[in-house]
C-alpha positions as CSV (number, residue, x, y, z in Angstrom):
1,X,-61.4,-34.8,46.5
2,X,-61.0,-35.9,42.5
3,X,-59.7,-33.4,39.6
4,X,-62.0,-34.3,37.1
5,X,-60.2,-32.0,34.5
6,X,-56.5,-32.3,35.1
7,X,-53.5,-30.0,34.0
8,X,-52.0,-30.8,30.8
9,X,-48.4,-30.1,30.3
10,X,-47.3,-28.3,27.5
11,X,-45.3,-30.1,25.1
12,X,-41.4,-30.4,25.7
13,X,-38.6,-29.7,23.2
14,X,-35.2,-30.2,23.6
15,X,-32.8,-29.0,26.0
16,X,-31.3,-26.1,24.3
17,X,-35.6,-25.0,23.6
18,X,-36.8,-26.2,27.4
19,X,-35.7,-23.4,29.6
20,X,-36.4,-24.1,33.1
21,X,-38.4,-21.5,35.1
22,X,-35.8,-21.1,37.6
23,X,-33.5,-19.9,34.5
24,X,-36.5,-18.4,32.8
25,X,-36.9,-15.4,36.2
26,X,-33.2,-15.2,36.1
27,X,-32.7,-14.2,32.6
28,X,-35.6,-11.4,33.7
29,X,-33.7,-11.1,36.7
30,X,-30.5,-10.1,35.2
31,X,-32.2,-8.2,32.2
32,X,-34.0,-5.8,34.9
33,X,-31.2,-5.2,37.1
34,X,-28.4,-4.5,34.2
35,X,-31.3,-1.2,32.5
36,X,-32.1,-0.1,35.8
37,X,-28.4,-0.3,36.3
38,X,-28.1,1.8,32.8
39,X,-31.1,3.6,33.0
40,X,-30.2,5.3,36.7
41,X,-26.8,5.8,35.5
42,X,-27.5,7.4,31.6
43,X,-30.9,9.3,32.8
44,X,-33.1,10.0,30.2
45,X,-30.5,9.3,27.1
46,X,-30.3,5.6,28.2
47,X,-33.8,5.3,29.1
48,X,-34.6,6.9,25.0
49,X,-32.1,4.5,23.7
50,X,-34.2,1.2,25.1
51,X,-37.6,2.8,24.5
52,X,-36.1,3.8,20.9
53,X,-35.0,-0.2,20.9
54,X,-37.6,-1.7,22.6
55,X,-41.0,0.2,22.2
56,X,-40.5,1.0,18.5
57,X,-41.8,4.2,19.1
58,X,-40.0,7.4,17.8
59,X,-42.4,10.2,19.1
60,X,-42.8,12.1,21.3
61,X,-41.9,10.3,24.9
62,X,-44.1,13.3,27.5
63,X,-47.6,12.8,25.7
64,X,-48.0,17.0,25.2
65,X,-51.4,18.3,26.2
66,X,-52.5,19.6,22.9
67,X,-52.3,15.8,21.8
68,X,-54.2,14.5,24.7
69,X,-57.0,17.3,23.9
70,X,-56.9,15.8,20.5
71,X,-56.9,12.5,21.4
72,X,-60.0,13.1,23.7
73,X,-61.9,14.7,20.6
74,X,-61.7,11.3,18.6
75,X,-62.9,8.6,21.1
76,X,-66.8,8.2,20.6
77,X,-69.4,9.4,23.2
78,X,-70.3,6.2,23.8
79,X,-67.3,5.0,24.9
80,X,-66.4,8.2,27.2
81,X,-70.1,7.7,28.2
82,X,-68.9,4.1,29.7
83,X,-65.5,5.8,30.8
84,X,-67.1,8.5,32.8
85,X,-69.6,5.9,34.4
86,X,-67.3,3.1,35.5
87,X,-64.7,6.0,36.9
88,X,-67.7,7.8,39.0
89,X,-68.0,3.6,40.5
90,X,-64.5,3.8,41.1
91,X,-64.7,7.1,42.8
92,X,-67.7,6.5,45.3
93,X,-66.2,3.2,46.3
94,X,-62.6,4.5,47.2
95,X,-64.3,7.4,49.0
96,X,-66.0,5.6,51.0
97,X,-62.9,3.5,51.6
98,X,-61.5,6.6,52.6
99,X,-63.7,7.4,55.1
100,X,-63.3,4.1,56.8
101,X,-59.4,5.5,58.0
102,X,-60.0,8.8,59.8
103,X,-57.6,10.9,62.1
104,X,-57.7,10.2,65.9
105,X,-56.2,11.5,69.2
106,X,-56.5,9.7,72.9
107,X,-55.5,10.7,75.9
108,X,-53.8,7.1,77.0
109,X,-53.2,8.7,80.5
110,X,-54.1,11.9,82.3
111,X,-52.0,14.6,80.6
112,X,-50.2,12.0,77.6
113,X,-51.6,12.4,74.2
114,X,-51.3,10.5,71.3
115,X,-53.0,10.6,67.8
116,X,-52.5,9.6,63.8
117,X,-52.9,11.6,60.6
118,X,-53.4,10.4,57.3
119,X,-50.9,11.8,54.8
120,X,-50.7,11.0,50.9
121,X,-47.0,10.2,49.3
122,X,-46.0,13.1,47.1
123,X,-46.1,11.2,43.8
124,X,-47.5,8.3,42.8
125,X,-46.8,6.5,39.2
126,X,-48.9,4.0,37.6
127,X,-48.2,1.9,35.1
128,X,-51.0,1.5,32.7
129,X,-50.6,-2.0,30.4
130,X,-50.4,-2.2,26.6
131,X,-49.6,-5.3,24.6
132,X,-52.5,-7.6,23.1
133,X,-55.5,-5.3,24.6
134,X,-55.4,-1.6,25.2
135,X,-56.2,-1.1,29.2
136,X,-58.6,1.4,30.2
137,X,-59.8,-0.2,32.7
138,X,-56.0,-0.6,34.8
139,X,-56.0,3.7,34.1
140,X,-59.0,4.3,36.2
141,X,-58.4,1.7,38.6
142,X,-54.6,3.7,39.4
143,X,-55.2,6.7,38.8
144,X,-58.5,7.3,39.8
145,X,-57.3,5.5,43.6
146,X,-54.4,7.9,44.4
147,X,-56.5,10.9,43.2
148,X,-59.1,10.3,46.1
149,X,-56.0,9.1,48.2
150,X,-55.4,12.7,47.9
151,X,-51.7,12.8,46.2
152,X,-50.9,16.0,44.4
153,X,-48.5,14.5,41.7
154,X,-49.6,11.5,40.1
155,X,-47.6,10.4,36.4
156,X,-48.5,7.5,33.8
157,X,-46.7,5.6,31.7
158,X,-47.9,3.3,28.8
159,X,-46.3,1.2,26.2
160,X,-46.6,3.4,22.6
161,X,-48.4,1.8,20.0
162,X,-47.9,2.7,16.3
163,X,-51.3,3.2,15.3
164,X,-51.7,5.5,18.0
165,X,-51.2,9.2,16.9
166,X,-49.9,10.1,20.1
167,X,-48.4,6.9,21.1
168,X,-50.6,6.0,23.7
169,X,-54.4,5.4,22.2
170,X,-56.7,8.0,22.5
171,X,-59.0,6.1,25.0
172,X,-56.6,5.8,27.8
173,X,-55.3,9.3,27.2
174,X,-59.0,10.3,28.0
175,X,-59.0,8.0,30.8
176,X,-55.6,9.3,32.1
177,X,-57.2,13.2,31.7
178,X,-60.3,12.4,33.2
179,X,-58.9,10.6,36.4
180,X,-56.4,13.4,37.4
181,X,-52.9,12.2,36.1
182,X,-50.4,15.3,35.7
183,X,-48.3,14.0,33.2
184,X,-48.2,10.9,30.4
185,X,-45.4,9.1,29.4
186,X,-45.5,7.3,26.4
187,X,-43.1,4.7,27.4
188,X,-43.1,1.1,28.6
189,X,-41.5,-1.9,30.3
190,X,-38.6,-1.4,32.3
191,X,-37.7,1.8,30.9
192,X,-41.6,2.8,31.8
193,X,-41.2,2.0,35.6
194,X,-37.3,3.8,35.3
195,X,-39.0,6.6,34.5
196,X,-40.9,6.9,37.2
197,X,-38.8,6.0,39.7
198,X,-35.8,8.1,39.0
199,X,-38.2,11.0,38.4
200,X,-37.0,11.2,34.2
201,X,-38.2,13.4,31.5
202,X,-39.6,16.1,33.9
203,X,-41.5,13.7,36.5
204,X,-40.9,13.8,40.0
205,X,-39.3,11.0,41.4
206,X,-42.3,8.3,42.6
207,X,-43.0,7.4,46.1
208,X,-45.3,4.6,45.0
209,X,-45.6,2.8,41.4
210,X,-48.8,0.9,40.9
211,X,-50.4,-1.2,37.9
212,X,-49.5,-4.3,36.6
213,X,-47.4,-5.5,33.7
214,X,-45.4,-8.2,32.4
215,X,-42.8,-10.0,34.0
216,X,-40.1,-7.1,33.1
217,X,-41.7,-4.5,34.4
218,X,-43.2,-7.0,37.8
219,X,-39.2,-7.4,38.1
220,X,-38.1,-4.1,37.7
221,X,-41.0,-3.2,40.6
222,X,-39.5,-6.0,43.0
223,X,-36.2,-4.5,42.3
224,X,-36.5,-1.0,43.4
225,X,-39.0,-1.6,46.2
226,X,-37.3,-0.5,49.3
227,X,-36.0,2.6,47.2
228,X,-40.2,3.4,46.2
229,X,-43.0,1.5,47.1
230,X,-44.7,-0.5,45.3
231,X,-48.6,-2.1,45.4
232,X,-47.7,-6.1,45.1
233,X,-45.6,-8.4,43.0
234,X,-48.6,-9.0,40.6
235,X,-48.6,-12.6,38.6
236,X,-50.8,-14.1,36.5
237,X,-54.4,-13.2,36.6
238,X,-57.1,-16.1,37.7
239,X,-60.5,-16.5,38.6
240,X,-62.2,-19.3,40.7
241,X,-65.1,-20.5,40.5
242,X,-67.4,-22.7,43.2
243,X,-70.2,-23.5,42.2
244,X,-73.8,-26.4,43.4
245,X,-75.9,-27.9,41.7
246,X,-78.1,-24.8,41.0
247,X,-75.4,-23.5,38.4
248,X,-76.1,-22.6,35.1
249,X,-73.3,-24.7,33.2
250,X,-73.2,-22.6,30.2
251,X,-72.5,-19.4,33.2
252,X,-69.9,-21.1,34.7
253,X,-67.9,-22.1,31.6
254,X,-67.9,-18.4,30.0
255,X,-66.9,-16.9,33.4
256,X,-63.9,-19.5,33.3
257,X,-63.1,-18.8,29.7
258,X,-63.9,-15.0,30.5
259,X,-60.7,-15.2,32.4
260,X,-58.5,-17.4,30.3
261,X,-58.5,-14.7,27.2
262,X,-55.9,-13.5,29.5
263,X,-53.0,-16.0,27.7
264,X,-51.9,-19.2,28.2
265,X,-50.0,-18.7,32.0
266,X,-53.9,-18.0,33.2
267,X,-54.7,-20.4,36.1
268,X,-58.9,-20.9,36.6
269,X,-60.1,-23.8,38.8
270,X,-63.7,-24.7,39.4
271,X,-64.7,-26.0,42.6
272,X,-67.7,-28.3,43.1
273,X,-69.6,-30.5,45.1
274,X,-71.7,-31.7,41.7
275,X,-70.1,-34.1,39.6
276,X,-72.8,-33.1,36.8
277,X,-72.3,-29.4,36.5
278,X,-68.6,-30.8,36.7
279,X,-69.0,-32.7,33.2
280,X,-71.0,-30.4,31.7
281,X,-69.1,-27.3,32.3
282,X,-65.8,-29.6,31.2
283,X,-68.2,-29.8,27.8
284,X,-69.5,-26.3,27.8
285,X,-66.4,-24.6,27.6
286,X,-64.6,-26.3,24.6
287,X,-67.4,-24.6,22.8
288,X,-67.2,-21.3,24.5
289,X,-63.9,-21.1,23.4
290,X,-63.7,-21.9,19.8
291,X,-66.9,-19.2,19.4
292,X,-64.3,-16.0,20.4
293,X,-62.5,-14.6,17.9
294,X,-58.9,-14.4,17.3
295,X,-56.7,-13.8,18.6
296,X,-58.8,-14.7,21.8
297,X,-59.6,-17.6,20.8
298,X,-56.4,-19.3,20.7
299,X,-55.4,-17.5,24.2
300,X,-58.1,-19.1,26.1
301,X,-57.5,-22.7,24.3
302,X,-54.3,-22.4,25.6
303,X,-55.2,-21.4,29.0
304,X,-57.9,-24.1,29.3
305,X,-56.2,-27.2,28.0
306,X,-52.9,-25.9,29.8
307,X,-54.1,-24.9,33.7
308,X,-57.7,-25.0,33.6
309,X,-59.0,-27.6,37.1
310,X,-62.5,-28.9,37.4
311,X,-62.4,-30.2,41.4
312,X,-65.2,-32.3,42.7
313,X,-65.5,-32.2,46.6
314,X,-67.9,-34.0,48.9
315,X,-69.7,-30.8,50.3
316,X,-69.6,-26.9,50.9
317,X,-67.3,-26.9,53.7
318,X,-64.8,-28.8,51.5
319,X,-65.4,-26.5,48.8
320,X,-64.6,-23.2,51.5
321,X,-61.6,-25.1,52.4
322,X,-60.7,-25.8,48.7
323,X,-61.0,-22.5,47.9
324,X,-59.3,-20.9,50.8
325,X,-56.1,-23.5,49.6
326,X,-55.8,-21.7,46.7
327,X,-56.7,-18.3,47.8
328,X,-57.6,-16.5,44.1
329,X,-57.0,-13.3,42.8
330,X,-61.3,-13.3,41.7
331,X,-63.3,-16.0,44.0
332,X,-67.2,-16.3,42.2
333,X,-69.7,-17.9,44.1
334,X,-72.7,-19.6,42.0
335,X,-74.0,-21.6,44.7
336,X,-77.7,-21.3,47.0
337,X,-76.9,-19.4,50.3
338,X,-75.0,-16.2,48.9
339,X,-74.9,-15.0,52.9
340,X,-73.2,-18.4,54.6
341,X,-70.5,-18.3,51.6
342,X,-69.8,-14.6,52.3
343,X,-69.0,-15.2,55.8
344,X,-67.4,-18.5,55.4
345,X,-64.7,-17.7,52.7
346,X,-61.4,-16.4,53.2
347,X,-58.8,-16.0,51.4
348,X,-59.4,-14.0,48.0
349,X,-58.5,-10.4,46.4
350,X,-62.0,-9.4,45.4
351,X,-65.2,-12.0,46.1
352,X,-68.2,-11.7,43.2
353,X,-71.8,-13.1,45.1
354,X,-73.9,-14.3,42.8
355,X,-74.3,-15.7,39.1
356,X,-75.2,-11.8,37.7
357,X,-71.9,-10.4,39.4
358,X,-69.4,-12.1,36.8
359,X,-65.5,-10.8,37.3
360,X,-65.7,-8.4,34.3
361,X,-67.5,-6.3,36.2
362,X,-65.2,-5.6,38.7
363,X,-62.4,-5.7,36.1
364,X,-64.2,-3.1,34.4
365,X,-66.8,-0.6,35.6
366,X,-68.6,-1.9,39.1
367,X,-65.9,0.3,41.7
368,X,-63.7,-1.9,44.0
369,X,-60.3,-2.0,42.6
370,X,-59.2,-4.7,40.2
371,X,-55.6,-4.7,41.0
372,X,-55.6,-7.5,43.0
373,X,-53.1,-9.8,44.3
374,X,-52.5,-13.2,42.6
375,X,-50.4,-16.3,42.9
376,X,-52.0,-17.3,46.2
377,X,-51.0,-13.9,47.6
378,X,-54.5,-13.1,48.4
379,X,-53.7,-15.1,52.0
380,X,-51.7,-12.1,53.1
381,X,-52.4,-9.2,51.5
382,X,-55.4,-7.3,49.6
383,X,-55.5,-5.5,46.8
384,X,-55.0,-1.8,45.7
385,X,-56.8,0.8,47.6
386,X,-56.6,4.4,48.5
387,X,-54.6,3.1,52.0
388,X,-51.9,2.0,49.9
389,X,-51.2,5.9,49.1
390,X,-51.9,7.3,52.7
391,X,-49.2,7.0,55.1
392,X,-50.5,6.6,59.0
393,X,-48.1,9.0,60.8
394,X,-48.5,9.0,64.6
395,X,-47.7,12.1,67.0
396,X,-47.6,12.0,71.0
397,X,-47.6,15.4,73.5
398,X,-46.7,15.1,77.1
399,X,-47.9,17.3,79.5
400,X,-46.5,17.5,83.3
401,X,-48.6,15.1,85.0
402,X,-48.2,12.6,83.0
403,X,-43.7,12.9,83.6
404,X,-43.4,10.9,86.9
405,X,-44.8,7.7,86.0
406,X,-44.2,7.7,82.1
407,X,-40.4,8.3,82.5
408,X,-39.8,5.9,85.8
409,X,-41.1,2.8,83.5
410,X,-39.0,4.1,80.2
411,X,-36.0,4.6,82.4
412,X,-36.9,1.3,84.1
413,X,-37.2,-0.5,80.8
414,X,-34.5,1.2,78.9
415,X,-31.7,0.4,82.0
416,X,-32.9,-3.1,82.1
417,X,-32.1,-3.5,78.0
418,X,-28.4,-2.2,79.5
419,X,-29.6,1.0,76.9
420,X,-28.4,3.8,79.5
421,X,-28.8,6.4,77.5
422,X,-32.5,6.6,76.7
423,X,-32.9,6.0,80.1
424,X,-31.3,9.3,81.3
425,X,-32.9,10.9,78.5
426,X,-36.1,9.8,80.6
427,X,-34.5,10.6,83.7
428,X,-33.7,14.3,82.5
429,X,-37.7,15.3,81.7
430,X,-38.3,13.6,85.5
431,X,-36.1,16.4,86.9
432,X,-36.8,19.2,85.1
433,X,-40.3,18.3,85.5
């Protein structure tokens, strides 16, 4: 195996400039804990003084439903037009993930029953990103999920922008509206995910908070997990690519750069068993780059000269192994043979067949979630779905006939762990029975 494209490391500065990662996460660390700290402690008043500090905004915080009304008004049909499509994709495909868990009961022996049900948490929050690009797309994906997961109370938050009338922009306050969210927050960072934990300015305290953000808010979530849940520990997005011979080049390099626009901390390999499509895509994108605009443009060079990998292998099975190494948040397959590469790849969050299904579409509009887990996580773990919001609750019923024999082997078990106890908790039902 060769990297034909290698990482280049940023440039270093001196000591007092070059913070370490290590101390980098424990500044964030200690930042996270000390407002949650506040935040929990002050209610609301602290968590308005940081969003006064911190978001610069000096609205209203609880977007009032008069502005979202107004807000819906001003985005263009076309735009709800695409809104309203992409969230009826999103719906059908977490329905039908739905109906893949269903209620059961078994009769294990004669006269024991056992069963599940499926039961929503009570609230669910979701944290809807702000920053460089305004996300729609994370609103449907969140909202639209624990709607169809069934949970009754579902609140947003979203870091206010100035040029937004109501502090969130008008297009994800339609979003927000048209997926089912009861409430909007205009709020973000680690006063955002407060606020939805501790239930502030009129929400009810979350069971689960979804969505991604930066790494204040991803630390504030790792922090209070345990007191809510949470969906993952999300960290920079990335996209991999393998790819044959048959590749388009020019393809290739725009899906890369599609998914360095992120910023600079955005990890994309290609994997290939071509050194040609290898060189040319290393050519293509330079060019694909410098033709986005601004402030793009510079996010992607970043990216690119920064983390971007081209890696040659000998063959396809050493690009499935390569590939399930890494394990990628989005895993795109250009390559003949769409059908052995489904079944012989492994480890990804979402998996996009095909040169024509490029990884916007399932950021965007297509229907399976794109909060999805990164970092190599996608070894262990999948990505958001409606049975993150379901809880799988069992029940069991004994009947008579089934008390002899089931309370012998518990009693039987229970003395042998010297827990006497639960055995003459067993041993009662046998002689009332």
């Amino acid at each position: 195996m060769t990297e034909s494209f290698p990482k280049r490391s940023l440039p270093r500065t001196d000591a007092a400039e070059q913070a370490s990662p290590n101390s980098a996460a424990q500044t964030v660390a200690q930042t996270a804990a000390r407002m949650l700290a506040e935040i929990e402690a002050g209610g609301e008043e602290a968590a308005l003084a940081h969003a006064r500090k911190l978001d610069g905004w000096q609205g209203e915080i609880v977007v009032p439903d008069d502005a979202i009304e107004a807000a819906c008004a001003r985005v263009p049909a076309d735009l709800r037009d695409a809104i309203d499509w992409a969230h009826e994709n999103i719906t059908r495909f977490a329905e039908a993930q739905r109906a893949t868990l269903t209620e059961m009961e078994v009769e294990l022996r004669p006269g024991l029953f056992a069963g599940q049900r499926l039961l929503p948490v009570a609230a669910a929050g979701a944290y809807v990103p702000g920053g460089r690009y305004s996300h729609i797309a994370s609103a449907l994906m969140t909202v639209t999920t624990a709607r169809v997961a069934g949970v009754p109370q579902i609140s947003a938050v979203s870091p206010p922008r100035a040029d937004a009338p109501a502090g969130v922009p008008d297009a994800i306050l339609y979003t927000l509206k048209l997926c089912g969210a009861t409430k909007v927050l205009a709020i973000g960072g680690i006063q955002g995910v407060a606020a939805l934990a501790f239930g502030l300015f009129g929400l009810p305290k979350s069971d689960m908070i979804v969505g991604p953000g930066n790494d204040y808010v991803t630390e504030a979530k790792r922090q209070l997990f345990g007191r809510v849940g949470i969906d993952m520990l999300a960290g920079p997005t990335d996209v991999l690519v393998v790819a044959d011979a048959t590749a388009d080049p020019h393809t290739v390099a725009l899906d890369l750069v599609g998914q360095c626009e992120h910023g600079p901390n955005t990890p994309v390999w290609l994997v290939t068993d071509s050194p040609a499509l290898a060189e040319a895509v290393a050519r293509e994108a330079p060019a694909c780059i410098a033709a986005l605009p601004e402030p793009n443009r510079s996010a992607a060079a970043l990216a690119w000269e920064g983390l971007a990998q081209i890696i040659t292998v000998p063959d396809r099975a050493a690009m499935v192994a390569e590939a399930d190494r890494i394990a990628p948040e989005h895993l795109h397959v250009q390559a003949a043979d769409l059908d052995w590469w489904k079944a012989s790849l492994n480890a990804y969050g979402s998996l996009f067949l095909g040169p024509e299904a490029t990884v916007a579409f399932g950021d965007k509009a297509s229907g399976p979630n794109h909060v999805l887990p990164t970092s190599g996580a996608a070894r262990y773990t999948g990505g958001l779905s409606v049975h993150k919001f379901l809880r799988t609750v069992t029940w069991q019923r004994v009947a008579p006939e089934a008390l002899p024999r089931l309370a012998d082997v518990t009693a039987r078990i229970s003395r042998h762990e010297g827990m006497e106890a639960h055995a003459r908790t067993a041993d009662l039902r046998l002689k009332r029975g």
